[in-house]
C-alpha positions as CSV (number, residue, x, y, z in Angstrom):
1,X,76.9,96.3,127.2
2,X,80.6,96.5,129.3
3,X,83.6,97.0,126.9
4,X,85.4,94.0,128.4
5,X,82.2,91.6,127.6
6,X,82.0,92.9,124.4
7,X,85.5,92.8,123.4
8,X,86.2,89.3,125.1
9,X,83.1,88.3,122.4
10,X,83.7,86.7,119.3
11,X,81.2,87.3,116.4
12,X,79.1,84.2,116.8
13,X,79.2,84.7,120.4
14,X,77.9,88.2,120.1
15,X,74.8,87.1,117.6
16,X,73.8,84.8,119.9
17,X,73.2,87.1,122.7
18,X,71.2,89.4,120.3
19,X,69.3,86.6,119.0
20,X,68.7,85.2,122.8
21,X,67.8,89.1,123.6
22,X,70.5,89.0,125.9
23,X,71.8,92.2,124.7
24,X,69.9,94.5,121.6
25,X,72.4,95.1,118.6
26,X,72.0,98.9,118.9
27,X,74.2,97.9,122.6
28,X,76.0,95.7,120.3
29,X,77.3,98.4,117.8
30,X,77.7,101.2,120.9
31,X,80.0,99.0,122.3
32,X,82.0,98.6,119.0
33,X,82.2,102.4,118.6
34,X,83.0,103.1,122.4
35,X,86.0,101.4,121.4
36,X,87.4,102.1,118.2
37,X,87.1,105.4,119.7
38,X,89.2,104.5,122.8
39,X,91.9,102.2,120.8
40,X,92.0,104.0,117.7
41,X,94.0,107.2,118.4
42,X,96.5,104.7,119.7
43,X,96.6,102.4,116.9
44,X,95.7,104.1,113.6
45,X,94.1,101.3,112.6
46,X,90.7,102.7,111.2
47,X,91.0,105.4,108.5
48,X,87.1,106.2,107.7
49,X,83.8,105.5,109.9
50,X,80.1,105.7,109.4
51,X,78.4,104.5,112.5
52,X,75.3,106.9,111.7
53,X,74.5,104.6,109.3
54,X,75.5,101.3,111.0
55,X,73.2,102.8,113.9
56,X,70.2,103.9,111.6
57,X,69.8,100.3,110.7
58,X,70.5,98.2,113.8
59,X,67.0,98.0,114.3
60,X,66.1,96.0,111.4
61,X,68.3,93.9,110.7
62,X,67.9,90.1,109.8
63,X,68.3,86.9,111.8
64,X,71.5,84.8,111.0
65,X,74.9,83.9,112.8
66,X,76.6,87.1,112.7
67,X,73.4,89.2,112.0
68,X,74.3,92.8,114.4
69,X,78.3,91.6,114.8
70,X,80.2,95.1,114.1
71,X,82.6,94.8,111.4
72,X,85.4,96.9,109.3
73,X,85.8,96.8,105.6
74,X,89.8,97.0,104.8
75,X,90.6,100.5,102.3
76,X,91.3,98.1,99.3
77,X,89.7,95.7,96.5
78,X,85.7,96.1,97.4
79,X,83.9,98.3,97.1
80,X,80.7,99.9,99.8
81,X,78.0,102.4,98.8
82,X,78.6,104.5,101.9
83,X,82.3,105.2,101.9
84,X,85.2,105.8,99.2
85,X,88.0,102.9,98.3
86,X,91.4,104.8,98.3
87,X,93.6,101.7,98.5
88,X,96.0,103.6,101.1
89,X,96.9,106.4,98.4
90,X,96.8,110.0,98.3
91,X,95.9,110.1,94.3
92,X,92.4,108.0,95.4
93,X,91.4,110.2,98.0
94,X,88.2,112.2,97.1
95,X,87.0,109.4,95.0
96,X,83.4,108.8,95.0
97,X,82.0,105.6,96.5
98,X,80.9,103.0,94.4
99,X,77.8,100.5,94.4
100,X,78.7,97.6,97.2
101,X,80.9,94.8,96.1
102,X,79.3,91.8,95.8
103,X,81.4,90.5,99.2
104,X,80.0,93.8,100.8
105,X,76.8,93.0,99.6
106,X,76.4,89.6,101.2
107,X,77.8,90.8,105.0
108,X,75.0,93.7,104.8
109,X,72.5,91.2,103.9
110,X,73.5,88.9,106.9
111,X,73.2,91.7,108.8
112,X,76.5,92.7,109.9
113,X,77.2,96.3,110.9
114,X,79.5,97.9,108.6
115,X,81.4,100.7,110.6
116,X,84.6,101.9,108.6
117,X,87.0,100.6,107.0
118,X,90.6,99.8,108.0
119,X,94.3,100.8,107.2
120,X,96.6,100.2,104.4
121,X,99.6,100.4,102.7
122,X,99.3,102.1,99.1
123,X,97.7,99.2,96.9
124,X,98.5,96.7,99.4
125,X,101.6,96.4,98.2
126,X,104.0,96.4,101.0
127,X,104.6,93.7,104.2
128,X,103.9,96.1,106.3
129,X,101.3,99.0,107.2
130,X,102.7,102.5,106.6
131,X,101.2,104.2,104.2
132,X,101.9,108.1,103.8
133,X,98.8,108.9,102.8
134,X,97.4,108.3,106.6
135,X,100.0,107.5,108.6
136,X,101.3,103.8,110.7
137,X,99.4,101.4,112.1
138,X,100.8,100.6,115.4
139,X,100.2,96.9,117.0
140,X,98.1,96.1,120.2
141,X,100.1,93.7,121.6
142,X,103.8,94.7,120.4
143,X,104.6,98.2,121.0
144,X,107.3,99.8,118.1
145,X,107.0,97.0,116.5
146,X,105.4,96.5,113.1
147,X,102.0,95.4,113.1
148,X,101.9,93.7,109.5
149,X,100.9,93.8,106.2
150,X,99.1,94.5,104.3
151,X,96.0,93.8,106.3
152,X,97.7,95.5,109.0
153,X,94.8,97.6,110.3
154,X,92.1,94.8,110.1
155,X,94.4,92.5,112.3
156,X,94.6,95.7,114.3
157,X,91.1,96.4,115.0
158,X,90.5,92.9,115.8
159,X,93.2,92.2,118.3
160,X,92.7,95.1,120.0
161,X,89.2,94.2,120.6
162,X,87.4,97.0,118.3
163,X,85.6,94.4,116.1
164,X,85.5,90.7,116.4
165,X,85.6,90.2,112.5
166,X,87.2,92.9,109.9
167,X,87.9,91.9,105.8
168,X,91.1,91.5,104.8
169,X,92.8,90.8,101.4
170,X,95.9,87.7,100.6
171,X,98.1,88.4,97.4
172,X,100.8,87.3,98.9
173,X,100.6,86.9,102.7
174,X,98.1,90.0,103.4
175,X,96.2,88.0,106.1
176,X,98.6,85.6,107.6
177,X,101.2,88.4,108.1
178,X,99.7,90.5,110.5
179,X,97.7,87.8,111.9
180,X,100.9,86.3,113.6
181,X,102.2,89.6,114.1
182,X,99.3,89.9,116.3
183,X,97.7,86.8,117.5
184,X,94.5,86.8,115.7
185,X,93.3,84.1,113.3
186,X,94.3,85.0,109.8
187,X,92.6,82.3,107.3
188,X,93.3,83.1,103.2
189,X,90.4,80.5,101.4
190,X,91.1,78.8,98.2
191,X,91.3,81.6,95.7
192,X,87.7,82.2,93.9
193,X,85.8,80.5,96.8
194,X,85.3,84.2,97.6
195,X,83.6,86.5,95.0
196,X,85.6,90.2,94.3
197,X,82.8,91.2,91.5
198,X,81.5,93.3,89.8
199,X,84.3,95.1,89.8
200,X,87.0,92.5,89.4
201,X,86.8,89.2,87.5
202,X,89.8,88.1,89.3
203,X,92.6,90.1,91.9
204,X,96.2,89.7,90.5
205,X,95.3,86.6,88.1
206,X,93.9,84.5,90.8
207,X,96.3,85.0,93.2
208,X,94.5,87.3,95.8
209,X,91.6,86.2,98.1
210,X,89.8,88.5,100.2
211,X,88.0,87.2,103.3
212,X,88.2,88.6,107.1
213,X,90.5,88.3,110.5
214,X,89.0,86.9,113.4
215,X,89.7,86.1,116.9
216,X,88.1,82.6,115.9
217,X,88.0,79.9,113.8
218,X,84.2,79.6,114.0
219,X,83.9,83.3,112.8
220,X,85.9,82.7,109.7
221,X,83.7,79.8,108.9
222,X,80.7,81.6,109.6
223,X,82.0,84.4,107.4
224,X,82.6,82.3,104.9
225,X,79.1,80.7,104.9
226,X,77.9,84.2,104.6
227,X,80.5,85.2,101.3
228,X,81.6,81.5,99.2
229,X,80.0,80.7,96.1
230,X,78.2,77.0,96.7
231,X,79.3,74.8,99.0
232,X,77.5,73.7,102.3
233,X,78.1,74.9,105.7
234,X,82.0,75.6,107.2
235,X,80.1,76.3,110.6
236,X,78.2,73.5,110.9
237,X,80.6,71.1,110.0
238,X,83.9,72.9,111.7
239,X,83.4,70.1,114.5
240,X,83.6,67.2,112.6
241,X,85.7,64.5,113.7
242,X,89.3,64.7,111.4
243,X,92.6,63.0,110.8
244,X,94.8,64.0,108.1
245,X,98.4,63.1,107.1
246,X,100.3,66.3,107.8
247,X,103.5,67.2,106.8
248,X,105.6,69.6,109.1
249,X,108.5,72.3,107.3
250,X,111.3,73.1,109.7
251,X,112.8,75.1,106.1
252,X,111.2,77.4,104.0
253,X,110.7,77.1,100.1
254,X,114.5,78.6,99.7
255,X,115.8,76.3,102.3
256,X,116.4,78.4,105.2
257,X,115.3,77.5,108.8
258,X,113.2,79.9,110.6
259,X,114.0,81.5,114.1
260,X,114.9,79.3,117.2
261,X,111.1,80.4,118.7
262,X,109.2,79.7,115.4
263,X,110.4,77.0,115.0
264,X,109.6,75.8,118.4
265,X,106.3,76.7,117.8
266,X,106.0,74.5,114.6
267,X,107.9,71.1,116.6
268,X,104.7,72.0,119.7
269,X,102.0,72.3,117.1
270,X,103.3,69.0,115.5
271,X,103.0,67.2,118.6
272,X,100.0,68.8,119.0
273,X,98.6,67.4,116.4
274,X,100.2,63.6,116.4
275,X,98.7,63.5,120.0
276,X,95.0,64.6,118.5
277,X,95.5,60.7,115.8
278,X,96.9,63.1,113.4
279,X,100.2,61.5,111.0
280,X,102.8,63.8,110.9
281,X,105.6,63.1,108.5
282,X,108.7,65.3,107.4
283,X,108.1,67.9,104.4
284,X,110.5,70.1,102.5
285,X,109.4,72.4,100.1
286,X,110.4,71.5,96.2
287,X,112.6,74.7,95.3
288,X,113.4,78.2,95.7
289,X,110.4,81.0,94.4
290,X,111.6,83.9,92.6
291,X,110.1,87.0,93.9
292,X,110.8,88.6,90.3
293,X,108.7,86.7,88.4
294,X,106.0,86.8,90.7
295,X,105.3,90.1,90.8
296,X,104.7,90.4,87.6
297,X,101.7,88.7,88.5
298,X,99.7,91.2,90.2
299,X,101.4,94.7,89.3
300,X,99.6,95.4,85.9
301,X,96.8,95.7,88.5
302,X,98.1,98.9,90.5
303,X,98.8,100.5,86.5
304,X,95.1,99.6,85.5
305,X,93.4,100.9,88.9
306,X,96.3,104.2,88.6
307,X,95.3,104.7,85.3
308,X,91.3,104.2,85.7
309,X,91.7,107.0,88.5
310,X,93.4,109.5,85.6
311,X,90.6,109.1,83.3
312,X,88.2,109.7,86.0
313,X,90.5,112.7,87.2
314,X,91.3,113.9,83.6
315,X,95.1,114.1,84.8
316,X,98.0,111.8,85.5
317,X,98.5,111.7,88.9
318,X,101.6,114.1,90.4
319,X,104.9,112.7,92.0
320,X,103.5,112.9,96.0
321,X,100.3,111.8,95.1
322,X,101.9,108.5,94.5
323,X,104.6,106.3,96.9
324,X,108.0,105.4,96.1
325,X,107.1,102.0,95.9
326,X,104.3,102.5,93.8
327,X,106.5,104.0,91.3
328,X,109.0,101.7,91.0
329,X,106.3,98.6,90.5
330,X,104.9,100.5,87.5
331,X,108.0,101.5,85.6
332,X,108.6,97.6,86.2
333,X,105.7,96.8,84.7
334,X,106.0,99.6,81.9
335,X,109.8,97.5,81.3
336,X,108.6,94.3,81.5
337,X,105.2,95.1,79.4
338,X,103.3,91.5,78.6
339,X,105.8,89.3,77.7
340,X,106.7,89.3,81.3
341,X,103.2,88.9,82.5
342,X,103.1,85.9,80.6
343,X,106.7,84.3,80.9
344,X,105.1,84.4,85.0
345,X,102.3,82.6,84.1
346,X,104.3,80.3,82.6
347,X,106.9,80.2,85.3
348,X,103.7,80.0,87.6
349,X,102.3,77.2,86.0
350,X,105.7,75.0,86.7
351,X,106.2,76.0,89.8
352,X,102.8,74.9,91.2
353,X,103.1,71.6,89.3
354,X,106.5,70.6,91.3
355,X,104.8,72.3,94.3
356,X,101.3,70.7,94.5
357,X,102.7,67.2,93.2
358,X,104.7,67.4,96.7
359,X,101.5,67.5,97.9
360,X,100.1,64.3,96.7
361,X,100.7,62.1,99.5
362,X,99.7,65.0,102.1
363,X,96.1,66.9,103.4
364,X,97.9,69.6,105.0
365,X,101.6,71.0,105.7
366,X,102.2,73.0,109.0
367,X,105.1,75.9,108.6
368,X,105.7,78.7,110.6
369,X,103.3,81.7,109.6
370,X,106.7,84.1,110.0
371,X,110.7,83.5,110.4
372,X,111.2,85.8,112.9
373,X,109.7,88.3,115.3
374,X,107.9,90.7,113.6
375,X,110.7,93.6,113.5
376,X,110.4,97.6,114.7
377,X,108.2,99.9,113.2
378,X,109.3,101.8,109.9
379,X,112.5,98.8,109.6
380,X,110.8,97.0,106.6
381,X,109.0,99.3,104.9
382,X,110.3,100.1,101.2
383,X,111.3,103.6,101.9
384,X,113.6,102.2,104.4
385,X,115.9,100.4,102.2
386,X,118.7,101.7,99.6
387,X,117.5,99.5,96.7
388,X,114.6,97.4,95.8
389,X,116.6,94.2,96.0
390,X,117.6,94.7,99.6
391,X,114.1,95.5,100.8
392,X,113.0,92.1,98.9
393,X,115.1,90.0,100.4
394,X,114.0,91.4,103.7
395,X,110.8,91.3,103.4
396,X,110.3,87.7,101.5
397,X,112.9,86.6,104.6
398,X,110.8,87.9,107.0
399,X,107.9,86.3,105.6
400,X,109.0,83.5,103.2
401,X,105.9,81.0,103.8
402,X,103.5,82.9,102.6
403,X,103.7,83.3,98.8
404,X,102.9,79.5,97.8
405,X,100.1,79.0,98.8
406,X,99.0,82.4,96.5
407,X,100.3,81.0,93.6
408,X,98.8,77.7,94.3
409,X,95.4,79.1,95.0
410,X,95.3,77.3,98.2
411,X,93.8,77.6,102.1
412,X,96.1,78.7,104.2
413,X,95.6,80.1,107.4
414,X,98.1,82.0,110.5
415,X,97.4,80.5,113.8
416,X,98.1,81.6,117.2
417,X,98.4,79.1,119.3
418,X,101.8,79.4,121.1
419,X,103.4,82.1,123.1
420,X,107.4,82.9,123.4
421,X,109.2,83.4,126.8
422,X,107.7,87.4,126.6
423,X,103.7,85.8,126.7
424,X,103.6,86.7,123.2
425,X,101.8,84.7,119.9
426,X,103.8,82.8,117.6
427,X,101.9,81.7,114.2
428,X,101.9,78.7,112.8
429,X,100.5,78.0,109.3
430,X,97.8,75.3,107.7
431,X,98.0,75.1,104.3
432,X,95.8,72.4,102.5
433,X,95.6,71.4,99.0
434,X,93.4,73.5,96.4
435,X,89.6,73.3,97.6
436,X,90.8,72.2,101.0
437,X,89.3,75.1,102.8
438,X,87.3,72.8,105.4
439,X,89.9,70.4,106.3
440,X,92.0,73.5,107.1
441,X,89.6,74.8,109.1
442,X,88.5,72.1,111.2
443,X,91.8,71.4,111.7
444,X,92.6,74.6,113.2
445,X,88.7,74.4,115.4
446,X,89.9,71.4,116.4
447,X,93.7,72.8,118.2
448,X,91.6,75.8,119.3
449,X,89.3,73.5,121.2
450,X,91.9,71.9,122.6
451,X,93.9,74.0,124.1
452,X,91.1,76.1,124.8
């Protein structure tokens, strides 16, 4: 199979040619590994590979929509039989791997090919992909300038044509991010549509969803076919007919407007979307989010999976085996302790009922996915900043639509429809109500078609 057929394939596409015997899978995964090997020592965007494996079984594998489609597991949250989970960090490497993840699990059934798994920052923790455990993740499309996070080497691999689908984890904007930094589809599903056992009851209380990057918005459906708990069929129902009431945010929840070409991009996808028989009606967000309380949502997380690693280790770990950042977020949870996991549930709980009751009258609010260009490599990253306070406010300014729709639980996804004067992507973001997750993605199928 040519490179430039395979990587101008989306998943679907490519499982149909296998199917039709167009093309065998075994030419299917040779393709993917001709070019992870070409783009890779570029980008740093892969980490770990095992395409022994993924070739040993292309020959057997099952019938289905993305059945032989070459894919990448990101380094965080689930779990594969074949290669370790080191969520970015030096103190994980050497770990053994684990049974698959339930996720994991369902994609080998289907029949995709598993062939490594992606970059990281430590723990997924930062808003951008730099970890120092193995190195930066360098964009496709933007040269020196910062690929995303913290799904930063999925969006990678898949804009750069490696795979057409890679996982990728939302806890607070872990998809969408580098999505729009990008141009890839970036789609975070309602939070527990997606299973992340055994190992995890739930990712940061509910606020994390893991699910994949895509060029498409029929992969992400077929993906999620392949991973949701109940439910019918995204795929076949992505082409529905839809109208929705949707309300467009030129200000983000703190009030601030967004960059002169973001916010261009929002004003064309609104009239977009009015000329398809949507309604589109002003929205503004109900109030500020503090980024203090929510992290104290999701760090008691990194302490248990830190300290689960010194048992195992029968040591604490030492000072380099560990980030900066890493550090800081578990004295702060040390400080805090559980009274402050618990005053954020409770600030949680308020916030999402002034937040999802100005929802009532909506389906679906449109945002920008970003407020500005994504910014140069090594600019944003926590290390770069004096204090902690000074590398939030940078990094929630950079990226300040993201978060509620985490603590809402909702769909959200980062679309890239729109190009600046410099031919390249802009994101806009979908974000539907709580169990929304098809009207979001037909939504998006529908602009795709349309300006396809």
């Amino acid at each position: 199979m040519e490179l430039t057929e395979y990587a101008a394939a989306d998943g679907v596409g490519l499982a149909r040619l296998i199917a039709a015997r167009e093309v065998s899978a075994r030419e299917v995964i040779e393709a993917a590994i001709a070019m992870i090997e070409a783009r890779n020592p570029e980008l740093n965007a892969v980490i770990a590979t095992n395409f022994e494996a993924a070739l040993a079984g292309c020959d057997s594998l099952p019938g289905g929509v993305l059945s032989g489609v070459p894919f990448l597991l990101k380094d965080a949250n689930l779990y594969s039989c074949d290669m370790p989970t080191t969520f970015g960090s030096a103190f994980f490497k050497g770990d053994a791997p684990r049974p698959d993840s339930l996720m994991v699990e369902r994609w080998r059934t289907a029949g995709l090919a598993i062939l490594g798994k992606t970059n990281t920052p430590e723990f997924a923790a930062e808003f951008v992909t730099e970890p120092r455990a193995y190195g930066v993740t360098h964009n496709p499309h933007r040269p020196g300038m910062t690929v995303g996070g913290s799904s930063g080497g999925a969006a990678a691999a898949v804009a750069s044509g490696m795979v057409p689908i890679a996982h990728a984890t939302d806890l607070g904007g872990s998809i969408r991010i580098p999505a729009a930094c990008t141009g890839v589809f970036g789609f975070k599903p309602t939070a527990g549509l997606n299973p992340v056992g055994p190992y995890f009851d739930a990712i940061a209380g509910g606020l994390n969803s893991d699910h994949v990057i895509t060029r498409t918005v029929r992969d992400s459906a077929a993906s999620l076919d392949i991973t949701a708990n109940g439910g019918g069929s995204f795929l076949n129902a992505l082409r529905n007919p839809v109208r929705f009431r949707i309300g467009v945010a030129d200000k983000d929840p703190s009030g601030r407007a967004p960059g002169a070409t973001e916010r261009a991009a929002v004003h064309r996808a609104a009239a977009l979307l009015a000329e398809l028989g949507h309604e589109i009606v002003p929205y503004e967000y109900p109030g500020a989010l503090s980024t203090d309380w929510f992290d104290y949502l999701w760090i008691f997380d990194i302490v248990s999976l830190v300290e689960q690693r010194a048992r195992a280790l029968g040591r604490d770990p030492e000072r380099d085996e560990l980030e900066p950042l890493t550090w800081h977020l578990m004295g702060k949870a040390a400080q805090g302790g559980r009274a402050a996991y618990q005053s954020a549930q409770t600030a949680r709980a308020a916030y999402n009922r002034a937040y999802l009751g100005s929802l009532d009258q909506l389906d679906l609010i449109l945002t920008p996915s970003l407020a500005s260009a994504p910014p140069a490599e090594g600019t944003l990253s926590y290390v770069s900043f004096a204090n902690v306070d000074d590398w939030n406010d940078a990094g929630y300014g950079f990226a300040p639509y993201s978060i509620p729709s985490n603590i809402s639980g909702q769909p959200s996804a980062s679309c890239p429809w729109f190009r600046d004067e410099d031919g390249l992507s802009v994101g806009v973001q979908l974000s539907g109500k709580p169990g929304a997750d098809l009207a979001v993605l037909q939504t998006c199928a529908q602009v795709e078609e349309a300006m396809s």
